[in-house]
N, CA, C and O atoms as a Maestro MAE file, in Angstrom:
{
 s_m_m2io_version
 :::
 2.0.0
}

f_m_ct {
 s_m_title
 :::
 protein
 m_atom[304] {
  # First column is atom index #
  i_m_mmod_type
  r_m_x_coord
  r_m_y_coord
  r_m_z_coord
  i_m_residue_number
  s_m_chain_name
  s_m_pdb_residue_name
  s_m_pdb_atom_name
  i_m_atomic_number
  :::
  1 25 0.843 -1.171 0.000 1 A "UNK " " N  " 7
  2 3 0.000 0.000 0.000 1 A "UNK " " CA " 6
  3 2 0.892 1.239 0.000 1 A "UNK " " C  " 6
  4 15 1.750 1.333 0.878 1 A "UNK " " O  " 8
  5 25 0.759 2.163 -0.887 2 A "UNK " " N  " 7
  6 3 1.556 3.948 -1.448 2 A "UNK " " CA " 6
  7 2 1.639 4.239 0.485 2 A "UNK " " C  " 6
  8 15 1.061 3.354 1.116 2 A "UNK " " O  " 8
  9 25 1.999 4.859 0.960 3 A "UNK " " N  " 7
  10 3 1.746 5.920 1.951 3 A "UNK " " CA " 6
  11 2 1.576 6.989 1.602 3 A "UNK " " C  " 6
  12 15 2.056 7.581 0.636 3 A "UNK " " O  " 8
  13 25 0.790 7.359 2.459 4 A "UNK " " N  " 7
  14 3 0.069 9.043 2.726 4 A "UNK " " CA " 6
  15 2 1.180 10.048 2.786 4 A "UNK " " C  " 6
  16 15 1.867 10.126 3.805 4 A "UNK " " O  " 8
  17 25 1.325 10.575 2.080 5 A "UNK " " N  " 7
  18 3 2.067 12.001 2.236 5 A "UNK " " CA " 6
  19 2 1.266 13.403 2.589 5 A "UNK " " C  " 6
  20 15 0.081 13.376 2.257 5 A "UNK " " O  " 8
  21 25 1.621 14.346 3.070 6 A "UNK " " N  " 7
  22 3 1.058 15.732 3.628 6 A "UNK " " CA " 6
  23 2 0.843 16.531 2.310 6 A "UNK " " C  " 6
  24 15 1.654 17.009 1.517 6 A "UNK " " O  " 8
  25 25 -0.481 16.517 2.336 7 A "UNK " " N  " 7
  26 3 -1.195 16.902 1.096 7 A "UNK " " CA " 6
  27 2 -1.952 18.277 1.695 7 A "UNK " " C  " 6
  28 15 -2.485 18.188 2.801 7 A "UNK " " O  " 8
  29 25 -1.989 19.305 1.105 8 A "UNK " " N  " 7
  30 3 -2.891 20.396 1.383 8 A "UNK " " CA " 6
  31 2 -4.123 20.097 1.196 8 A "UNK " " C  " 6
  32 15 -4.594 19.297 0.388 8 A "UNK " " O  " 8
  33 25 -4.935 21.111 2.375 9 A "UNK " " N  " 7
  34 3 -6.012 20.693 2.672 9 A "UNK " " CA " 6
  35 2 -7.091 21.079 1.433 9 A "UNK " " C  " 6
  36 15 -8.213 20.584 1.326 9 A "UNK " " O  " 8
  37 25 -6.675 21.777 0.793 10 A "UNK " " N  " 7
  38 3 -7.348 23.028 -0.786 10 A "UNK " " CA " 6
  39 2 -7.329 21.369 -1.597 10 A "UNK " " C  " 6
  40 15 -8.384 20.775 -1.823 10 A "UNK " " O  " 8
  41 25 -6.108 20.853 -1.922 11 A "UNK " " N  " 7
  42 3 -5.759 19.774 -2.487 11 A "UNK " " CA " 6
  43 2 -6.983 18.574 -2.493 11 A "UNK " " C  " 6
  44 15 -7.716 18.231 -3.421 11 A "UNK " " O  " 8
  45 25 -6.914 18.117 -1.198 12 A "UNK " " N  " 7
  46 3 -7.844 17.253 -0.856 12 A "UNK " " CA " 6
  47 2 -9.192 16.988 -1.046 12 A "UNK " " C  " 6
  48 15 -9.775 15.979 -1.445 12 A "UNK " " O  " 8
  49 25 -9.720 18.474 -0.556 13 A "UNK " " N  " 7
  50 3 -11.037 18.747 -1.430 13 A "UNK " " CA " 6
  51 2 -11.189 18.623 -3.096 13 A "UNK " " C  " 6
  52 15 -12.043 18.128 -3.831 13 A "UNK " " O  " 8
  53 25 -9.959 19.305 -3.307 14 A "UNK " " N  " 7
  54 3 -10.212 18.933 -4.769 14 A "UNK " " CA " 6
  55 2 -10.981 17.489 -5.933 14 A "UNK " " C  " 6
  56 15 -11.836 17.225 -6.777 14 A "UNK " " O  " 8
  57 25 -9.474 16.788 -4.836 15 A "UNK " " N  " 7
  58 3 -9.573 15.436 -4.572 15 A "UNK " " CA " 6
  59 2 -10.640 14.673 -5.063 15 A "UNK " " C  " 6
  60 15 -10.862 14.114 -6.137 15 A "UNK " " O  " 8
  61 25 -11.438 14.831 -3.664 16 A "UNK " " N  " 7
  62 3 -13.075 14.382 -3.304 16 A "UNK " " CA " 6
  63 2 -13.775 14.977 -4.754 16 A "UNK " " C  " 6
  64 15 -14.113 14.314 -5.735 16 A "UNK " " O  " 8
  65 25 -13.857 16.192 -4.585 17 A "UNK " " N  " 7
  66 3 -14.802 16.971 -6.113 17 A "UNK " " CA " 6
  67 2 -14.245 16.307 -6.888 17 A "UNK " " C  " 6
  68 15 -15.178 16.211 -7.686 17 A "UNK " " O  " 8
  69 25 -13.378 15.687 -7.378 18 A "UNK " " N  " 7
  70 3 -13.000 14.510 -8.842 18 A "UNK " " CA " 6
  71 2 -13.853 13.159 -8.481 18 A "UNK " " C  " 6
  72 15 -14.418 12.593 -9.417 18 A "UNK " " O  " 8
  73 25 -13.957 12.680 -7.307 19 A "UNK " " N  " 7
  74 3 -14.407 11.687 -7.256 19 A "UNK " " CA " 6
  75 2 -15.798 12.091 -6.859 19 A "UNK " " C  " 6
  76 15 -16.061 11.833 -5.684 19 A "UNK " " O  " 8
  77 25 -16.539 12.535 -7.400 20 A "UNK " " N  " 7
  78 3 -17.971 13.205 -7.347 20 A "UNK " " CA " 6
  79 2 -18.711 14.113 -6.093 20 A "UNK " " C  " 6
  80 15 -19.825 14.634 -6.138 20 A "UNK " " O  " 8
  81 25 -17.879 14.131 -5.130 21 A "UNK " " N  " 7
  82 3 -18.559 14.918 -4.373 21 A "UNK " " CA " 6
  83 2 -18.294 16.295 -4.405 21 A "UNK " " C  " 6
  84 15 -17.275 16.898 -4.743 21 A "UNK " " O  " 8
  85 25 -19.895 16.883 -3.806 22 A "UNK " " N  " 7
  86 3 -19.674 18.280 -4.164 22 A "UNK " " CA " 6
  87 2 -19.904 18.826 -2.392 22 A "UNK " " C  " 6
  88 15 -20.027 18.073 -1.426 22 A "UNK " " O  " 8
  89 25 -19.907 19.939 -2.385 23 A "UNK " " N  " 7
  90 3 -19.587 20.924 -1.924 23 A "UNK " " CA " 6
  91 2 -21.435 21.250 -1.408 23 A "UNK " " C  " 6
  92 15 -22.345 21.522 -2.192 23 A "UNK " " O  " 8
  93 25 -21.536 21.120 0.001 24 A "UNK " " N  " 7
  94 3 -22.999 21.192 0.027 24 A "UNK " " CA " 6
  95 2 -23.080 22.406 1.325 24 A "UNK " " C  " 6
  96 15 -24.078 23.126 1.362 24 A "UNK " " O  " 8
  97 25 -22.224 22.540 2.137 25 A "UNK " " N  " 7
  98 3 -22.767 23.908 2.792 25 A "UNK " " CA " 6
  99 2 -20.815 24.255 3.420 25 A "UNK " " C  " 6
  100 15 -19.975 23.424 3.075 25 A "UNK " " O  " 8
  101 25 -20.475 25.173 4.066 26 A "UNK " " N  " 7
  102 3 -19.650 25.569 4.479 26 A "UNK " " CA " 6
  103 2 -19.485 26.358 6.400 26 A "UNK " " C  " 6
  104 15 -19.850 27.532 6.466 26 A "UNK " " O  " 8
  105 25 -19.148 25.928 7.302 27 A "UNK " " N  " 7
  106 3 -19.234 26.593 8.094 27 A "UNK " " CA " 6
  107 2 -17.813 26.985 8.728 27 A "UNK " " C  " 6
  108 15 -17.009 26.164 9.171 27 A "UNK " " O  " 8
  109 25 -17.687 27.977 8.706 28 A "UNK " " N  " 7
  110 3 -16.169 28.649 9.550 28 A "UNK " " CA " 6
  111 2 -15.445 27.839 8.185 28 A "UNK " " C  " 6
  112 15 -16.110 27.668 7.164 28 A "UNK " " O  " 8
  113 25 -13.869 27.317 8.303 29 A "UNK " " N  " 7
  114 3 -13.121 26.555 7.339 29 A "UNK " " CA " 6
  115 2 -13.597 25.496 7.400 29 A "UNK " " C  " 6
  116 15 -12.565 25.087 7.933 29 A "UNK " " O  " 8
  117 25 -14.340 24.430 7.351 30 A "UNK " " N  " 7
  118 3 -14.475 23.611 7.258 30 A "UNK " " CA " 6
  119 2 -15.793 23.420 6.371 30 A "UNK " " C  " 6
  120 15 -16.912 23.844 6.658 30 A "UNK " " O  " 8
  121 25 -15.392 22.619 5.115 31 A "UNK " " N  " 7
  122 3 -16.410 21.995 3.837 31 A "UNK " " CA " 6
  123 2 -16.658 21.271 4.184 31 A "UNK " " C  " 6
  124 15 -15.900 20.366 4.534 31 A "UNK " " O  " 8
  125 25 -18.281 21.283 4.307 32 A "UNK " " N  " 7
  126 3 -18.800 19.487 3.940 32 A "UNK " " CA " 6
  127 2 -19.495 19.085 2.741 32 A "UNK " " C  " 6
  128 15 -20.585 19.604 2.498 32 A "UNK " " O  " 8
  129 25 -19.054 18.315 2.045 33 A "UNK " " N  " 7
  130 3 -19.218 17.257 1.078 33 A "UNK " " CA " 6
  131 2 -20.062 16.019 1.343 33 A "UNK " " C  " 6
  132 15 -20.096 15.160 2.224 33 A "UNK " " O  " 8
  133 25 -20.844 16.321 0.033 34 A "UNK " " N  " 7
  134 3 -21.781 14.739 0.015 34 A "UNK " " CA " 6
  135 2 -21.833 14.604 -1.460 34 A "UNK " " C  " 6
  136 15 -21.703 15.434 -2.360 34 A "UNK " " O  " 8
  137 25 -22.123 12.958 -1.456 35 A "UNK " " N  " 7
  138 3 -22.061 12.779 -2.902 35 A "UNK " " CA " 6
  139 2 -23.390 11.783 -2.832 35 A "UNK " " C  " 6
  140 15 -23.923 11.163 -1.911 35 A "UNK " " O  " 8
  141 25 -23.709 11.953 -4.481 36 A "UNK " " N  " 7
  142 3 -25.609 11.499 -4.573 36 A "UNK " " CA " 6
  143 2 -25.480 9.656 -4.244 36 A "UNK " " C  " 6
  144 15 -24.660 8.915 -4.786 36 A "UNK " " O  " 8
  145 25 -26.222 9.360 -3.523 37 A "UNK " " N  " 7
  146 3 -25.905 7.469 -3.304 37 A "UNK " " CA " 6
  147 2 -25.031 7.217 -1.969 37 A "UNK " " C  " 6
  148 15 -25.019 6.150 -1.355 37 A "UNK " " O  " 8
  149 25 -24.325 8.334 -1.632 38 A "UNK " " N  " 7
  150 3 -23.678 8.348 -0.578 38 A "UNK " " CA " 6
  151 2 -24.027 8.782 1.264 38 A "UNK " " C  " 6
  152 15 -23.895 9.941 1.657 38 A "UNK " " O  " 8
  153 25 -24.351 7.944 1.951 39 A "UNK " " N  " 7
  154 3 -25.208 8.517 3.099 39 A "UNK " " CA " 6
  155 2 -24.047 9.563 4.086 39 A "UNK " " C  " 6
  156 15 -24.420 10.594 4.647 39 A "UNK " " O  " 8
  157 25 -22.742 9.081 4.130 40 A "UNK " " N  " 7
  158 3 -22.165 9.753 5.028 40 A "UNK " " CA " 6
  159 2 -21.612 11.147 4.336 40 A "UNK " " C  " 6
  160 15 -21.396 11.290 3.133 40 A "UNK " " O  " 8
  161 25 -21.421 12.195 5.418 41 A "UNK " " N  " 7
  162 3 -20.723 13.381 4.724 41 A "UNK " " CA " 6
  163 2 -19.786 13.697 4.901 41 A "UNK " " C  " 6
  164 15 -19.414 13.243 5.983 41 A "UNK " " O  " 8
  165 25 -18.723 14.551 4.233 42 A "UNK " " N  " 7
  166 3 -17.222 14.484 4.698 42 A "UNK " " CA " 6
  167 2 -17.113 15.604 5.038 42 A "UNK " " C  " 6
  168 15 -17.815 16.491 4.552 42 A "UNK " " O  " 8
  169 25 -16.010 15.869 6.152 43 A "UNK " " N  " 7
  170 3 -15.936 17.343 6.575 43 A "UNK " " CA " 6
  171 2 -14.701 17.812 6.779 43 A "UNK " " C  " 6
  172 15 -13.985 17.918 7.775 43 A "UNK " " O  " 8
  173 25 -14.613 18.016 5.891 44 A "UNK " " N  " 7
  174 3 -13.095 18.839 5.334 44 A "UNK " " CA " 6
  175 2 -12.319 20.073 5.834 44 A "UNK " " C  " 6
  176 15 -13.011 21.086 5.728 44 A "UNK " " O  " 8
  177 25 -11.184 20.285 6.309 45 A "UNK " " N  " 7
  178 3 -11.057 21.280 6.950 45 A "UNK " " CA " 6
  179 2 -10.225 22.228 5.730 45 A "UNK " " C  " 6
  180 15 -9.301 21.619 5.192 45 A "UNK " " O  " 8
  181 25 -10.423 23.412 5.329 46 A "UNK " " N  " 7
  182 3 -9.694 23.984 4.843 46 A "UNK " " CA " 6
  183 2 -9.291 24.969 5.158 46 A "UNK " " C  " 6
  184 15 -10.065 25.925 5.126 46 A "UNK " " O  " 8
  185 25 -7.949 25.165 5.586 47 A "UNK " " N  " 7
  186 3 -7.405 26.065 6.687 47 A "UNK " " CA " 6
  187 2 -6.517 26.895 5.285 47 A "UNK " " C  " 6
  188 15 -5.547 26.138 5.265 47 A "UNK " " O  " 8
  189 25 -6.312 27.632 4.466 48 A "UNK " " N  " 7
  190 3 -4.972 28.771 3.622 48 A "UNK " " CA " 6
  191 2 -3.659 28.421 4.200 48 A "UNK " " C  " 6
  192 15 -3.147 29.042 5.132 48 A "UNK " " O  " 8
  193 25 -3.100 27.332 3.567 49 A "UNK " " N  " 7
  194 3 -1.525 27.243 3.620 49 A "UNK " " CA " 6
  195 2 -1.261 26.160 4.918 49 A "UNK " " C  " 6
  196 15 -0.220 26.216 5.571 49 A "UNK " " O  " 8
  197 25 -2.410 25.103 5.222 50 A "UNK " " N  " 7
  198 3 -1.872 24.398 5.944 50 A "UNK " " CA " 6
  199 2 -2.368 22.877 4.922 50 A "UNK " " C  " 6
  200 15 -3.089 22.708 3.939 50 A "UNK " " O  " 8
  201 25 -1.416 21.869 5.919 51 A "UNK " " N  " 7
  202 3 -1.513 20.601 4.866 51 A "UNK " " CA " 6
  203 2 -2.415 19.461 5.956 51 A "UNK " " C  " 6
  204 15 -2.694 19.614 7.145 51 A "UNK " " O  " 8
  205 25 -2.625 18.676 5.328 52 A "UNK " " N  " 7
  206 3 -3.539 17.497 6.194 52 A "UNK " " CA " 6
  207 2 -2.774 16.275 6.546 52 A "UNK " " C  " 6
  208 15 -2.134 15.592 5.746 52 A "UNK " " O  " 8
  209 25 -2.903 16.062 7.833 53 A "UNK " " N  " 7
  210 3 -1.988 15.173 8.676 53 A "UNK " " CA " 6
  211 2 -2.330 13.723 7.806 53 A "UNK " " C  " 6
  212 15 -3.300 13.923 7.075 53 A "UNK " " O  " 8
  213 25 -1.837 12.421 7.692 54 A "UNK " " N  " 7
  214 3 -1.849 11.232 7.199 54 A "UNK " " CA " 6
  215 2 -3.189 10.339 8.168 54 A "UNK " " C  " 6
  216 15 -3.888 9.464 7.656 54 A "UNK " " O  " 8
  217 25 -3.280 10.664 9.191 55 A "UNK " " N  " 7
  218 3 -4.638 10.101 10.033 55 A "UNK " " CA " 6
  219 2 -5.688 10.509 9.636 55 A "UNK " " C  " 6
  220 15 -6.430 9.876 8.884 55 A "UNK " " O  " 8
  221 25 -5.898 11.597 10.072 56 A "UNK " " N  " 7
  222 3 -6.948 12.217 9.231 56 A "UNK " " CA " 6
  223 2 -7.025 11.868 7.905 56 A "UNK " " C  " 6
  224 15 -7.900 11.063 7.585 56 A "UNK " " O  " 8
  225 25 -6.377 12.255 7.173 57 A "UNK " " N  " 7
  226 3 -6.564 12.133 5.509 57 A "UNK " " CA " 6
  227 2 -6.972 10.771 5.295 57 A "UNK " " C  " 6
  228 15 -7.721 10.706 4.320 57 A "UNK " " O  " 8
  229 25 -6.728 9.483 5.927 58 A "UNK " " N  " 7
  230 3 -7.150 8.255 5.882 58 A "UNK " " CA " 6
  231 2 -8.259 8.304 6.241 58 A "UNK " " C  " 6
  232 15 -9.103 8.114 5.366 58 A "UNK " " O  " 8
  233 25 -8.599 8.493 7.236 59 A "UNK " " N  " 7
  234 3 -10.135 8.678 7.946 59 A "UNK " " CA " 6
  235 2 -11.033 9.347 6.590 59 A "UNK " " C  " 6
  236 15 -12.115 8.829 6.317 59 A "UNK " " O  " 8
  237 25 -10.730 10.042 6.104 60 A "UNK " " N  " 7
  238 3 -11.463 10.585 5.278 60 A "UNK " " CA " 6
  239 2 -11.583 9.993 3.798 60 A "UNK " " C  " 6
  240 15 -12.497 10.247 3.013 60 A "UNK " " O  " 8
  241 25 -10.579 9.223 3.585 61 A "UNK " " N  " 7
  242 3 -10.634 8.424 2.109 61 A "UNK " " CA " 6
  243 2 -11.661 7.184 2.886 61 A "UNK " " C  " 6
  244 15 -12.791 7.049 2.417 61 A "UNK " " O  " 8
  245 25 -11.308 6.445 3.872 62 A "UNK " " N  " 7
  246 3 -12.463 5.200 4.052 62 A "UNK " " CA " 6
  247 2 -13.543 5.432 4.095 62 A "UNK " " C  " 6
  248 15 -14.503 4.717 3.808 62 A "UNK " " O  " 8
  249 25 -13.484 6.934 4.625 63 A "UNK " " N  " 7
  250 3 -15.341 7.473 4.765 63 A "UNK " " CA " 6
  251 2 -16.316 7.583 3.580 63 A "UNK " " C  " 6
  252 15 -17.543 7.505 3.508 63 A "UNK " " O  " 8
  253 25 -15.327 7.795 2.660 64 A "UNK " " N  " 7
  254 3 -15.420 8.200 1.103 64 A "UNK " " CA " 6
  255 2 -15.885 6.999 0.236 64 A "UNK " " C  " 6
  256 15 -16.688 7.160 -0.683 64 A "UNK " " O  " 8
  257 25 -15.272 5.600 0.606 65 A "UNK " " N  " 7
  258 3 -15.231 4.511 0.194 65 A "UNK " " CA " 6
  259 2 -14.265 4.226 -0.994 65 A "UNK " " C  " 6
  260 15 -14.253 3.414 -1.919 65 A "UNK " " O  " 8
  261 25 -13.345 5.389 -0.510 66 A "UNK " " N  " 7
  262 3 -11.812 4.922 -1.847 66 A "UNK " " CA " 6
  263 2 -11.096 4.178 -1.069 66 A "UNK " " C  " 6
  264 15 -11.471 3.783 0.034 66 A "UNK " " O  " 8
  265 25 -9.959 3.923 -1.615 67 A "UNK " " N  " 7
  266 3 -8.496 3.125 -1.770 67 A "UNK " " CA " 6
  267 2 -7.825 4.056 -1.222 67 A "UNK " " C  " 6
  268 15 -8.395 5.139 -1.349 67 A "UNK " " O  " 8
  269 25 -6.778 4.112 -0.619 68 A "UNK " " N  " 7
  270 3 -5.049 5.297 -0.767 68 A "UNK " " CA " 6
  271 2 -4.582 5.270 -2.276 68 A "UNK " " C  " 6
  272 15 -3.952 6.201 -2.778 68 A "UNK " " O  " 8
  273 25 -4.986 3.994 -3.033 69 A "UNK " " N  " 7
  274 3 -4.630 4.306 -4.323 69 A "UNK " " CA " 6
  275 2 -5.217 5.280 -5.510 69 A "UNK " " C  " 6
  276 15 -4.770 6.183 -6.217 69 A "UNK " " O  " 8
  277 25 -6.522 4.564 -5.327 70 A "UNK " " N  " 7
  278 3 -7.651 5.395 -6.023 70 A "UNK " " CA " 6
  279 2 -7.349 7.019 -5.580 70 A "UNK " " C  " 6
  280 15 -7.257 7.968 -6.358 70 A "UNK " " O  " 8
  281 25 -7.236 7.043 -4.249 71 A "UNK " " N  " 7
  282 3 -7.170 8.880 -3.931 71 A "UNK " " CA " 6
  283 2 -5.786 9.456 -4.368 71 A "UNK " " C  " 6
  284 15 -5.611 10.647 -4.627 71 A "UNK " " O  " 8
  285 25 -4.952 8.626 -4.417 72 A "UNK " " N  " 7
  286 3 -3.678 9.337 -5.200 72 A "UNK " " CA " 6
  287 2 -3.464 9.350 -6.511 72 A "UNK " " C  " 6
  288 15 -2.530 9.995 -6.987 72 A "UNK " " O  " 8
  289 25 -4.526 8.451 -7.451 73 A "UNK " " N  " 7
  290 3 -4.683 9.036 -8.582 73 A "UNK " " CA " 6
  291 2 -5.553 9.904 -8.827 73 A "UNK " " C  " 6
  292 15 -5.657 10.447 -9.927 73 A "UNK " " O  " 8
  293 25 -6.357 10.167 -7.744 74 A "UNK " " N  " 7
  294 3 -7.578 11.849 -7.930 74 A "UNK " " CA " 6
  295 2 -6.726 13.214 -7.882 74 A "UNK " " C  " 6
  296 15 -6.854 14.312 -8.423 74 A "UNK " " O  " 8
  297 25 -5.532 12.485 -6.734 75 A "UNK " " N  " 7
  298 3 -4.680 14.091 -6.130 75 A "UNK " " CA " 6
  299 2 -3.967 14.648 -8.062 75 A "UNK " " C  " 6
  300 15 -3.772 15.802 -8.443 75 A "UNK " " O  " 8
  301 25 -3.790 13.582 -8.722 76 A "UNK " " N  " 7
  302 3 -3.189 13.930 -9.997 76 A "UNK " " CA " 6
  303 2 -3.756 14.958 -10.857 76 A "UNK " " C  " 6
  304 15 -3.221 15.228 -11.932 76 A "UNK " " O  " 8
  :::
 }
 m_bond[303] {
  # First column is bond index #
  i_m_from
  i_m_to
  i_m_order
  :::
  1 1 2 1
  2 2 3 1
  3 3 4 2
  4 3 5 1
  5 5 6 1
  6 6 7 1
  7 7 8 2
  8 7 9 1
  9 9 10 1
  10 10 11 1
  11 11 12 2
  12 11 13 1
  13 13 14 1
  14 14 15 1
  15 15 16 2
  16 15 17 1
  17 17 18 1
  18 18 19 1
  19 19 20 2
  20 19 21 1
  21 21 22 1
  22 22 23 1
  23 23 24 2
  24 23 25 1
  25 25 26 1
  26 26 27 1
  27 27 28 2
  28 27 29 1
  29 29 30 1
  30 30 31 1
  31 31 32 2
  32 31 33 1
  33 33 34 1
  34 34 35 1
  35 35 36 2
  36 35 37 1
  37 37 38 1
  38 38 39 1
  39 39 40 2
  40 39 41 1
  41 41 42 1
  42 42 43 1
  43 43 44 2
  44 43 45 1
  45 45 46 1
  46 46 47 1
  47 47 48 2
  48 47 49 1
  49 49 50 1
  50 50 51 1
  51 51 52 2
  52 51 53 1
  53 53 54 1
  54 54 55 1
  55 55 56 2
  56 55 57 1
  57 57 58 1
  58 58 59 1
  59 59 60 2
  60 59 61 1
  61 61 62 1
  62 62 63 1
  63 63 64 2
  64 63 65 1
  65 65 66 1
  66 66 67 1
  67 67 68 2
  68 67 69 1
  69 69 70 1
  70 70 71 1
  71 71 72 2
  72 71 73 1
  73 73 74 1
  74 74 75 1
  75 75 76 2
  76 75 77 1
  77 77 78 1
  78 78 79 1
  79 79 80 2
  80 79 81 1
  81 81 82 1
  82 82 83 1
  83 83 84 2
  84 83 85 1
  85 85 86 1
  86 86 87 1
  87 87 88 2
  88 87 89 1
  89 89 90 1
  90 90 91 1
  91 91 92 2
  92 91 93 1
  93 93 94 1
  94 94 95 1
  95 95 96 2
  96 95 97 1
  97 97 98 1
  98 98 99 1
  99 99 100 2
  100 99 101 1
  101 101 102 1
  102 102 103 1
  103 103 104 2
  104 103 105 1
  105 105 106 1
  106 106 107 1
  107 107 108 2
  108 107 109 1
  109 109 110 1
  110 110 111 1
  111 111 112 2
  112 111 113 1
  113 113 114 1
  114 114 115 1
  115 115 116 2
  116 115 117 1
  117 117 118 1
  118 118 119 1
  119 119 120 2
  120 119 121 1
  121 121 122 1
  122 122 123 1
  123 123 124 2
  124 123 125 1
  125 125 126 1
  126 126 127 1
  127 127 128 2
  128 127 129 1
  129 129 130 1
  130 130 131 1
  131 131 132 2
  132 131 133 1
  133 133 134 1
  134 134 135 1
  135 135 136 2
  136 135 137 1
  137 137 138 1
  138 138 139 1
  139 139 140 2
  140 139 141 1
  141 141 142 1
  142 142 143 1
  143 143 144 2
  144 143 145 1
  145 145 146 1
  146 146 147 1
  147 147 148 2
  148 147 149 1
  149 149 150 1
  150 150 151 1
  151 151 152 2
  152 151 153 1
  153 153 154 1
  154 154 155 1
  155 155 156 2
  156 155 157 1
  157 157 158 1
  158 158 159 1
  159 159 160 2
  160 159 161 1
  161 161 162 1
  162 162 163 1
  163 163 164 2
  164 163 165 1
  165 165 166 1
  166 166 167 1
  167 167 168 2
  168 167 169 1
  169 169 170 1
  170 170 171 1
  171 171 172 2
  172 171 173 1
  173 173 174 1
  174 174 175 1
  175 175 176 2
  176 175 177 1
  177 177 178 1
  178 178 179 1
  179 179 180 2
  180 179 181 1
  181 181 182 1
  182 182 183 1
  183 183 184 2
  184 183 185 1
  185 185 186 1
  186 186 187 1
  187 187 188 2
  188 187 189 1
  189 189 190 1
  190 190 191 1
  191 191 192 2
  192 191 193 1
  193 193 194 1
  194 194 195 1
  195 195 196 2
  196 195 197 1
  197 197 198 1
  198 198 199 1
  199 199 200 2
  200 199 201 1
  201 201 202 1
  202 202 203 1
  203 203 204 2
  204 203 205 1
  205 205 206 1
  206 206 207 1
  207 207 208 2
  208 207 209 1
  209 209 210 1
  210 210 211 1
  211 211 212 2
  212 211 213 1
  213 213 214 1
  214 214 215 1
  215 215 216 2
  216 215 217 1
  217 217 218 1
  218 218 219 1
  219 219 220 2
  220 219 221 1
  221 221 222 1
  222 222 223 1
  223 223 224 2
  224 223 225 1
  225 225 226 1
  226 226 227 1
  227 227 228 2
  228 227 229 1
  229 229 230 1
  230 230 231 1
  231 231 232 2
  232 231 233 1
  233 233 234 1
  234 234 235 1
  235 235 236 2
  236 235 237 1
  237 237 238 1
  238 238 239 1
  239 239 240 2
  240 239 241 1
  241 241 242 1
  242 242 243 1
  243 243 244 2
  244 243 245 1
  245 245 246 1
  246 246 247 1
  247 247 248 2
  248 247 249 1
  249 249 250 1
  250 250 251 1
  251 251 252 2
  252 251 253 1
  253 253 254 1
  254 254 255 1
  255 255 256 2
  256 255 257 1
  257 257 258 1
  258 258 259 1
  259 259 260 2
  260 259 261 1
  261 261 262 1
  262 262 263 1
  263 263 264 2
  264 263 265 1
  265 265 266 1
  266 266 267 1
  267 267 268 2
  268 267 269 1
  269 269 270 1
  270 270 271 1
  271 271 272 2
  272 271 273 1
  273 273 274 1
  274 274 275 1
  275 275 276 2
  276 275 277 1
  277 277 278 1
  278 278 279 1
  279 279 280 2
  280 279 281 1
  281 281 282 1
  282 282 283 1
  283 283 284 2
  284 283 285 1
  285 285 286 1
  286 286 287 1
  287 287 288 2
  288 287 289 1
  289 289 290 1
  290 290 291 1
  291 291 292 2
  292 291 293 1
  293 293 294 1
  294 294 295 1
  295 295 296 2
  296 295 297 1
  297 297 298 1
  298 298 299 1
  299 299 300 2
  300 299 301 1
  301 301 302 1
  302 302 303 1
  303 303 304 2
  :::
 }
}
């Protein structure tokens, strides 16, 4: 399995929006994302110029129902 590298948090979201989720409300920095078929929502922190720790960022690809692989060919 690739390991997680420190990916910006702008990045990540991106990420997710390739793999269909969108962008459904915003409070303070933090996006949450849902995608159609998908019950859980993701909640993304987007902080200007900081990057996302490897725990977290996992937590958030299983929530998603990707791979570490699948999400490092979205980060592309």
């Amino acid at each position: 399995m690739p390991r997680l590298s420190r990916v910006s948090q702008a990045e990540v979201k991106r990420a997710f929006e390739k793999a269909g989720f969108v962008l459904v409300r915003t409070k303070g920095s933090h996006h949450v994302l849902a995608k159609e078929g998908h019950q859980l929502l993701l909640c993304v922190p987007v902080h200007p110029g900081k990057t996302m720790g490897p725990g977290l960022l996992k937590d958030l690809i299983n929530d998603a129902g990707l791979t570490v692989e699948e999400f490092i060919k979205l980060l592309k």
